[in-house]
N, C-alpha and C positions, 0 to 999 in steps of 0.2 A: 599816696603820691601827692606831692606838693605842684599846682598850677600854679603861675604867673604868666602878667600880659604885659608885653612890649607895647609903652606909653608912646608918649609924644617924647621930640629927642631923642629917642633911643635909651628912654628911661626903665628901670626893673626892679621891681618893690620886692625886697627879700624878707621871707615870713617871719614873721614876728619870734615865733620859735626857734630856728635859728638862728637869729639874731642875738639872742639871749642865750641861746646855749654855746654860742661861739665867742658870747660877751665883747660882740661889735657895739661900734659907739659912732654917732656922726661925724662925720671927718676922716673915717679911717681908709686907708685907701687898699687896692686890690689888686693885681696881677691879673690881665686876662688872657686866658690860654686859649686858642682856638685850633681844635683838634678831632680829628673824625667826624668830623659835623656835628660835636660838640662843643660848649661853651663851659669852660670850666672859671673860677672868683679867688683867688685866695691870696689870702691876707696879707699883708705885708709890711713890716716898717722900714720908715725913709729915715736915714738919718740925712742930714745938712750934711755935705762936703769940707767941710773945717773941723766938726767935728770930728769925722772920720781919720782926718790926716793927723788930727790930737792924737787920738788913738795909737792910731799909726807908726806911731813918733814915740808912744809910752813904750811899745811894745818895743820897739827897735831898742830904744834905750834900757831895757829892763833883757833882752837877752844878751847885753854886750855887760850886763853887770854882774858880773860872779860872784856878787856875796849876796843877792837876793835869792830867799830859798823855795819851793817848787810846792804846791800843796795839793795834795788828791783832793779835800773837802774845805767849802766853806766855812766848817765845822772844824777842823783844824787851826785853820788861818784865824778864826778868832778865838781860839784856844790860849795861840798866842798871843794873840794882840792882849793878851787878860779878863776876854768878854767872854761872862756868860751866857749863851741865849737863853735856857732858860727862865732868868732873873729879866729877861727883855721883854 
């Protein structure tokens, strides 16, 4: 069992161990869940709002295009493209 103590601010040092096994990095930010008189952390990425609407906008454009084609694998799609991974 892992101990930690509520600092000052309502700060909470997350052990070194998992910190590394979850390969967290300063800056990264959390979700927090408060639930059964538990406190639950988990991870999260933010993107910026512009990019998202890029996105957004690829996708929209990309299913009104019927001659773009559908790929089960990464591994396919650069099949075609001519790329090996192997050789990468």
């Amino acid at each position: 069992m892992l101990l930690v103590e509520l600092r000052q601010r309502s700060q909470i040092t997350i052990p070194a161990e998992i910190v590394k096994r979850l390969n967290l990095h300063e800056g990264d930010q959390f979700e927090v869940i408060e639930k059964d008189g538990g406190i639950f952390l988990c991870p999260v990425v933010v993107y910026p709002r512009e990019k998202m609407q890029e996105i957004a906008k690829i996708f929209k454009e990309a299913k009104e295009d019927e001659t773009l084609k559908e790929y089960d694998s990464v591994e396919e799609m650069f099949k075609d493209m001519g790329i090996d991974l192997d050789e990468i």
